[in-house]
C-alpha positions in Angstrom: 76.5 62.6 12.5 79.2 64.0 10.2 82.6 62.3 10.2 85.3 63.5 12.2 88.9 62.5 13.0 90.2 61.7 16.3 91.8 65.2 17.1 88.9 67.0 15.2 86.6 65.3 17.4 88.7 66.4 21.1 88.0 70.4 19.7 84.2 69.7 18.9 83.8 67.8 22.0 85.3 70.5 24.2 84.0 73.1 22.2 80.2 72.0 22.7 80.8 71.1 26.4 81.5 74.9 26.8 78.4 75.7 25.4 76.7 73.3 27.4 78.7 74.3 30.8 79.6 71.5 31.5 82.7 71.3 34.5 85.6 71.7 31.8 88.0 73.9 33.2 88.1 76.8 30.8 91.6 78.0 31.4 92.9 75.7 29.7 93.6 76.3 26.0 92.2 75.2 22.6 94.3 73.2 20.9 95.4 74.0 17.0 93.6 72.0 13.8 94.4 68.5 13.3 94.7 66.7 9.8 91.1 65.4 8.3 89.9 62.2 8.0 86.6 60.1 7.3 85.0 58.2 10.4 82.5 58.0 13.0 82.5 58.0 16.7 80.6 58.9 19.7 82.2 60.5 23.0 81.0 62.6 25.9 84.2 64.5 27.9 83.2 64.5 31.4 85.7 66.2 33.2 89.5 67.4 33.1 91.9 69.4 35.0 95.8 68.7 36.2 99.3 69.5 35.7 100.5 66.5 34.3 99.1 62.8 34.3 100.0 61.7 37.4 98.3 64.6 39.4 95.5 64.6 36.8 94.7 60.6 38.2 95.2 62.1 41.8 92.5 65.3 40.8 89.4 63.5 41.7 90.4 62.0 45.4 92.2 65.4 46.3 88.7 67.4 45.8 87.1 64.8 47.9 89.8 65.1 50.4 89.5 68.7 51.0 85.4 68.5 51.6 86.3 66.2 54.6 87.9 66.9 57.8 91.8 66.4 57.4 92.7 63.0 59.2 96.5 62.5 60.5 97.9 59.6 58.0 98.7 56.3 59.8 102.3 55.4 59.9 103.5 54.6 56.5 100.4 54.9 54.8 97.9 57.5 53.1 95.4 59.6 54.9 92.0 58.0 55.5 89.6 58.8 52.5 92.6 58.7 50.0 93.7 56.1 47.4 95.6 56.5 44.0 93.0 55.4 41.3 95.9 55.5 39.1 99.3 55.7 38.2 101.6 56.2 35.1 105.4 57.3 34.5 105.9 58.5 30.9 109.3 59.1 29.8 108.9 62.3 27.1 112.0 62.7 24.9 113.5 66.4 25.0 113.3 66.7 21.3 109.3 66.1 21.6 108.7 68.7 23.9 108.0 72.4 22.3 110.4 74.9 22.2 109.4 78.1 24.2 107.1 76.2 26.5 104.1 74.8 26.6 100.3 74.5 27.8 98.9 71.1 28.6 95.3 70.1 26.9 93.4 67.6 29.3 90.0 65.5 28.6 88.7 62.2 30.1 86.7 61.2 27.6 84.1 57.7 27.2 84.2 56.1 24.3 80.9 53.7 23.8 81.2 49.9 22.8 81.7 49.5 19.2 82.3 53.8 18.8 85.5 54.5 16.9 87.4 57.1 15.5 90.1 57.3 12.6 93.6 58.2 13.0 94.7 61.5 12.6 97.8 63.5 13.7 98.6 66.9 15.6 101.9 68.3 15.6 102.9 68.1 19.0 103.2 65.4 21.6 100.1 63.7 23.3 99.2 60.7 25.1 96.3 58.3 26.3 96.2 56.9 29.7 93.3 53.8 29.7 91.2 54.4 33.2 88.4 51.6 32.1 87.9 49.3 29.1 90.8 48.1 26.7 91.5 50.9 23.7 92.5 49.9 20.4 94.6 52.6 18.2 94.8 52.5 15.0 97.6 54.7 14.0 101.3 55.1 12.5 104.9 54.8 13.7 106.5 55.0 16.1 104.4 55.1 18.9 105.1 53.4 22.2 103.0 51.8 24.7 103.9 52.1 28.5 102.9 49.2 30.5 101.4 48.8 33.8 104.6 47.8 34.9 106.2 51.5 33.7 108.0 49.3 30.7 107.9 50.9 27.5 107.8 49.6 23.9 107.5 51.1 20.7 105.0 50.0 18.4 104.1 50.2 14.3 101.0 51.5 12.4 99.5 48.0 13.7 96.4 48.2 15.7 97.8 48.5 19.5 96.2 47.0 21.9 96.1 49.4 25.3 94.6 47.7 28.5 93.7 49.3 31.4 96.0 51.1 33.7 98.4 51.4 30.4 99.1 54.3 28.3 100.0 55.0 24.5 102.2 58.3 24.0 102.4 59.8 20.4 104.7 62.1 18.7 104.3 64.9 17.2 102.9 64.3 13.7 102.1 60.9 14.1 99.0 59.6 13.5 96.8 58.2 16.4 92.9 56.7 16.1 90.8 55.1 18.6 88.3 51.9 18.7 86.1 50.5 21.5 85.7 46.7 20.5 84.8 45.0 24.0 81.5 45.3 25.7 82.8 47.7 28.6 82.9 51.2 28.6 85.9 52.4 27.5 87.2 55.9 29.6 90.5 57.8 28.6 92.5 60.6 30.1 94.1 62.2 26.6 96.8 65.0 27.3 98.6 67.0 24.4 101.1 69.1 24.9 100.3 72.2 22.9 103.1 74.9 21.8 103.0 78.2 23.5 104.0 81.4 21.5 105.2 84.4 23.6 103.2 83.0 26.2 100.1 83.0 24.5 98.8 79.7 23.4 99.0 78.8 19.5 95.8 79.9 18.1 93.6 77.1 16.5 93.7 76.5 12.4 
């Protein structure tokens, strides 16, 4: 395999599961050029699709949902046949966010046991919610990591440590990696938030 950074390798991921037609949904846009960097790594995307990271966690049990007949919900609790995998509240400072609007890139991606990739940066926001496995991200500063709890921290260029049900939100032009040290499977749901122009989406270096 050749080497590939951690953004570069989202785009070729993507870009060969189109080819393959595999259920990415292809209204969403392709996200600009990243900066290069050696490294290896292996990941499959196997599905994306949602308006924010929240509803993206909900996106699985809703299309199950609507295949079954609707069931009245019991007093103070969920319809029968749904249950939140998943939850995460991630503040996004004003200043991050692109001017003139923007599209939202989605992937869950699996990242095999010992697979890695090297840190690289895009020049927008983005952010990794951990849905199995513990993800280690290599990377610079700041950075912050938002507990299970919903507390947030910011973090160095050390190696951060994200556990499951956690996420790790970037800024724009700060560099981000990933590393799969345990023995589990490690699955992530990574979002960027790519600049629009004139409602078009920023065209990819």
């Amino acid at each position: 395999m050749g080497s590939k950074s951690f953004h570069n390798l989202l785009r070729s991921a993507r870009s060969s599961c189109h080819q393959e037609e595999c259920p990415v949904n292809t209204s969403m846009v392709e996200h600009p050029g990243s900066s290069p960097s050696d490294g290896l790594s292996r990941r499959t995307v196997v599905g994306a699709g949602a308006t924010g990271l929240a509803l993206a966690l909900l996106a699985r049990n809703l299309s199950q949902v609507a295949a079954q007949e609707s069931t009245p919900a019991a007093e103070g609790g969920a319809p029968e046949g749904l249950a939140v995998l998943g939850e995460s509240s991630i503040p996004i400072p004003a200043a991050d966010i692109p001017a003139g609007g923007f599209s939202l890139y989605i992937l869950r991606l699996t990242v095999e046991p010992g697979s890695s990739a090297p840190a690289s940066s895009v020049p927008h926001p983005s952010l990794d919610h951990v849905e199995t496995g513990t993800l280690i991200c290599p990377g610079g500063a700041p950075r912050y990591l938002v507990a299970a709890d919903g507390s947030v921290s910011e973090v160095g260029d050390e190696d951060v440590t994200v556990n499951l049900g956690e996420s790790i939100y970037v800024p724009p032009n700060v560099a981000d990696g990933a590393r799969n040290e345990g023995t589990d499977l490690l699955t992530i749901l990574h979002i960027e938030f790519v600049p629009t122009e004139g409602g078009m989406a920023t065209p990819s270096a």
